[in-house]
N, C-alpha and C positions, 0 to 999 in steps of 0.2 A: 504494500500500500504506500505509494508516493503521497504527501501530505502536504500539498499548499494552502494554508490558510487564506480564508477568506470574511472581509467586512462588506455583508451583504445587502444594507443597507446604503452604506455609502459607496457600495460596489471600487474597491479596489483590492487586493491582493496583498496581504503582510508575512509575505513570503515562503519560499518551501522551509519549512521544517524535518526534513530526512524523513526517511522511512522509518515505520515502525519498529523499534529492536536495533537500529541501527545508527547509532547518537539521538533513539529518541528523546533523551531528557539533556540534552548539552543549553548549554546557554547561547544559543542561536534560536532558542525556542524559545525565547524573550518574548521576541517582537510584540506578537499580541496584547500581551500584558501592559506593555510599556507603552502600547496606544492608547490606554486605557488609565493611564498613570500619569504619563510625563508628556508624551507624546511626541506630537511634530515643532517643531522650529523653524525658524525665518532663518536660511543662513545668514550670518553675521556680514561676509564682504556683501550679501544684497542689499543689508541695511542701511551701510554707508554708500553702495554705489548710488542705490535709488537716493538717499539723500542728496549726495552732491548735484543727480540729475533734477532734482526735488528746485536747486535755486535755478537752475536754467528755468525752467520752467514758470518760475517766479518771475524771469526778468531781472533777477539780484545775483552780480557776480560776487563770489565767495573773498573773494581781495578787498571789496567794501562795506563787508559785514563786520560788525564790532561785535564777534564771538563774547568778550565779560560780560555781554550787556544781554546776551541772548534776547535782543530785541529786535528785529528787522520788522520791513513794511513788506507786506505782501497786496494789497489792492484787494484783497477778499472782506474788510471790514463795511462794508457796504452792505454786504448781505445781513439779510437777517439768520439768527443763530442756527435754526430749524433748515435752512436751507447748504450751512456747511457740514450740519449732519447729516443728511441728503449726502451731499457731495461725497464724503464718505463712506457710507453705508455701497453707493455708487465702484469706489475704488477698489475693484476686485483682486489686485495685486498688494500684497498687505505692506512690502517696499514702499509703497505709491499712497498710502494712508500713510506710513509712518515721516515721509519725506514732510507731508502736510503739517502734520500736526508738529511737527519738531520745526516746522518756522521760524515762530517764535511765541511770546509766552502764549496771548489768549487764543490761538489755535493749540496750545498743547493746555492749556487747561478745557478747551471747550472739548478735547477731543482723548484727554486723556481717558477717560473710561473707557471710550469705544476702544483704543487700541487696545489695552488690559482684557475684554470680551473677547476679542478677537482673539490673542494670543488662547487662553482660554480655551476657545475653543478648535484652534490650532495644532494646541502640545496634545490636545485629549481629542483626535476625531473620530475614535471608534465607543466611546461614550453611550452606554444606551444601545448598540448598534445588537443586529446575531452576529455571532460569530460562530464559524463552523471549519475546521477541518477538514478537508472531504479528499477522499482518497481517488486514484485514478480509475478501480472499478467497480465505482459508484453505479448502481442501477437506476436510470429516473423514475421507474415505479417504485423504488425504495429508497425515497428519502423521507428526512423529518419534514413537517409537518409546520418547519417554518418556513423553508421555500414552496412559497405560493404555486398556484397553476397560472397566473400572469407573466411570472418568472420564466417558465418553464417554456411558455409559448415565444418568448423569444427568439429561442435555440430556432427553430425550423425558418424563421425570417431572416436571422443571422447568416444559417448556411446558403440561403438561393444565392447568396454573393460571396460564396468560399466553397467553390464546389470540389473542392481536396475531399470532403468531407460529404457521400454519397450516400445513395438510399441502402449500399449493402454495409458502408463502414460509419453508419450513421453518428452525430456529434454527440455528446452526450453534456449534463450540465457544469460538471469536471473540468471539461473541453473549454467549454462556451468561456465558462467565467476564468480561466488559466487566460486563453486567449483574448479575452475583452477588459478584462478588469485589471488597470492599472496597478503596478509594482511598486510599493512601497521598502524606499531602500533602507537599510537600517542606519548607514551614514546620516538621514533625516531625521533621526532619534537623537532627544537626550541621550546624555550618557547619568550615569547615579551622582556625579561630580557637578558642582556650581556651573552650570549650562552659560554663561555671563563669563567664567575668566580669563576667556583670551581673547575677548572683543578689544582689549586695549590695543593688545598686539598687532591684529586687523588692521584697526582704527589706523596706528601710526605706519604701518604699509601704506597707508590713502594718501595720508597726509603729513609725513613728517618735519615741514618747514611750518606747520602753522598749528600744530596739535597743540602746542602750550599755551595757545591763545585762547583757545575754546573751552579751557573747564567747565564753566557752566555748562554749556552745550551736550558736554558729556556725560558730564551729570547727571542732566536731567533724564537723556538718552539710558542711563543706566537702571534709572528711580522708572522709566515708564515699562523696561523690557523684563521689570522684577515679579514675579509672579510668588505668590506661596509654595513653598515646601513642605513637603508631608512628610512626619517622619516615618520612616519606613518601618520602625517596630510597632505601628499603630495603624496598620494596613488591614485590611479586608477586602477580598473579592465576593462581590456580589453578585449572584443570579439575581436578577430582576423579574424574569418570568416567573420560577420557582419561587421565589422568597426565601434563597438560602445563603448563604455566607461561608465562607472560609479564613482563619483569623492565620493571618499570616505568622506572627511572631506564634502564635501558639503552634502550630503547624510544622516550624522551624525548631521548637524545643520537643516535640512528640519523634522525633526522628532518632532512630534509636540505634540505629549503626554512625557510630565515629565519626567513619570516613563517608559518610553522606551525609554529615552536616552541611548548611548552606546556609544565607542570607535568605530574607524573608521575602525580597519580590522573586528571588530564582523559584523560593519553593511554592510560591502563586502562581507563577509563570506553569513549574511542571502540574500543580492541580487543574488550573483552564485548561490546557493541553490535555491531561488524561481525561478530561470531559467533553471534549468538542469535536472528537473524532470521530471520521462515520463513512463508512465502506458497506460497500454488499460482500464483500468479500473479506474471510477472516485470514487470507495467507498474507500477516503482516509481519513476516521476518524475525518473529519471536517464538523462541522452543514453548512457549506458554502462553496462555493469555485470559489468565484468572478473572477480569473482572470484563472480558469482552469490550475492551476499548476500542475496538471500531464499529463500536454501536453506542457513543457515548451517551448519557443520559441528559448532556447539556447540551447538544449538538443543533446550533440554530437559534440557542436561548441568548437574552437581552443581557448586558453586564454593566456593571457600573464597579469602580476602584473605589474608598473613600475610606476615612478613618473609623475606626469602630465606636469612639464616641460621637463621633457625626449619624453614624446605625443608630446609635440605641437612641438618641435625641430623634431623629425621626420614626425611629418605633413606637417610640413616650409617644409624640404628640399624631400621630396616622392612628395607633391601635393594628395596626399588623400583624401579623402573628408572622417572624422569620426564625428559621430553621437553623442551627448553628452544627455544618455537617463537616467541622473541621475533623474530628475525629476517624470518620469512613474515609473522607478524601488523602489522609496521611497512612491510611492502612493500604491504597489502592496503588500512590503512588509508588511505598517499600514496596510493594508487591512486583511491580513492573521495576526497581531499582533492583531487585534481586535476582533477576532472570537474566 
């Protein structure tokens, strides 16, 4: 069973993770999680390039801007405020919003929350999303029950313009979405390390005759691109669908061989993973397969990352009733660590 994850709401691709039994659980089996945690990022030279492109555009060359003062004129104060957040909401290239708003002040105060939402929702895009596994001899009459029949009827409009793919070696939805759903590289990803420390570095690649002029500038540029950090011993994955959780630090201490201690998002990472797998087919490269992981019982279900004192506050005030299934999930994953 080859194993490319898939975000099937936002239809793109968070990479092959190997074959089953075959580095199933390495730390390349992140990704998912990490969409889900930290996520995507603006590379850092876009930020400055779109900026510098940011004064042309202005009309203000960067040689008569008085960087201490992070004050310039840009000609957009005539408008009314509603219509620069317009303008924004507009700039699909998040470069091209951020060039804007770091003008000067009252466009980065009008605009500073928009970019903070955006990042937001940038570092975290598979949020809420299904997320599924799916192996390459996936049958399309045996899938979960979160790929729609909307979905499904794609495949046959897709192929009349890919005719490699014929009525006797017909595509299948494996196929479809390998081949249509854009690749999310892991380079795209935080790393677990302060996401912000070599922006400086960048920075003075762009500009090193006039970097010391700019502090404010950068500052500010620092203070907008800052997001919260989670601490990662206070982590939970969440099934959404199901209502069930997995407590990562606890999950990280129940782990009872030594030498398969980890950190708390790797051992979230291999829990999603051992539950989002899903084949018609069980020859997936492993002498055993105790708990039939490629028939995962998450496979297609909704996820959210978040604190576990942020859980139990919205359990207080919803009345919910969630499942706390750290326990089976740390038994399934030694299980498949053993083999």
């Amino acid at each position: 069973m080859s194993s490319p994850s898939f975000d099937l709401d936002n239809r793109i691709s968070l990479g092959f993770l190997g074959k089953l039994g075959e580095g199933f659980l390495q730390r390349h089996g992140c990704l998912p999680l990490i969409s889900l945690t930290l996520g995507l990022r603006p590379k850092r030279s876009s930020v400055v390039a779109g900026y510098l492109c940011g004064w042309v555009e202005f009309s203000v060359s960067p040689s008569f801007v008085d960087y201490t003062t992070f004050n310039s004129t840009t000609g957009l104060f005539k408008l009314p405020s509603e219509l620069i957040y317009m303008i924004l909401e507009l700039l699909d290239h998040f470069p091209d919003a951020l060039a804007l708003v770091m003008a000067n002040k009252m466009l980065y105060n009008l605009g500073f929350t928009h970019i903070q939402q955006r990042l937001i929702e940038s570092r975290t895009p598979c949020v809420g999303s299904r997320l599924i596994c799916l192996g390459d001899n996936s049958d399309d009459g045996d899938l979960p029950d979160a790929i729609t029949k909307e979905e499904l009827e794609e495949i046959p409009i897709w192929q009349k313009d890919h005719p490699y793919y014929s009525r006797e070696d017909p595509c299948n939805y494996y196929t479809y979405a390998t081949e249509t759903f854009p690749n999310v590289s892991t380079d795209s990803y935080y790393s677990y390390a302060d996401p912000w420390v070599m922006v400086t570095y960048e920075w003075r690649e762009y500009g090193k005759d006039y970097v010391d002029d700019k502090g404010p500038w950068y500052n500010a540029l620092t203070d907008i691109l800052k997001l919260e950090t989670l601490n990662a011993e206070e982590l939970v994955l969440c099934n959404l669908t199901k209502r069930e959780y997995a407590d990562g630090a606890e999950a990280a201490r129940r782990v009872k061989d030594e030498d398969l201690a980890c950190d708390v998002t790797y051992m979230l990472a291999a829990i999603l993973k051992c539950r989002i797998c899903w084949s018609s087919d069980d020859s997936i490269a492993m002498a055993d397969n105790p708990y039939d992981v490629h028939r995962g019982v998450w496979a297609g279900d909704h996820f959210k990352v978040t604190t576990k004192g942020r859980l139990l506050a919205s359990i207080e005030k919803t009345q919910w009733e969630w499942n706390d299934v750290t326990e089976e999930v740390v038994k399934e994953v030694e299980a498949y660590w053993d083999l």
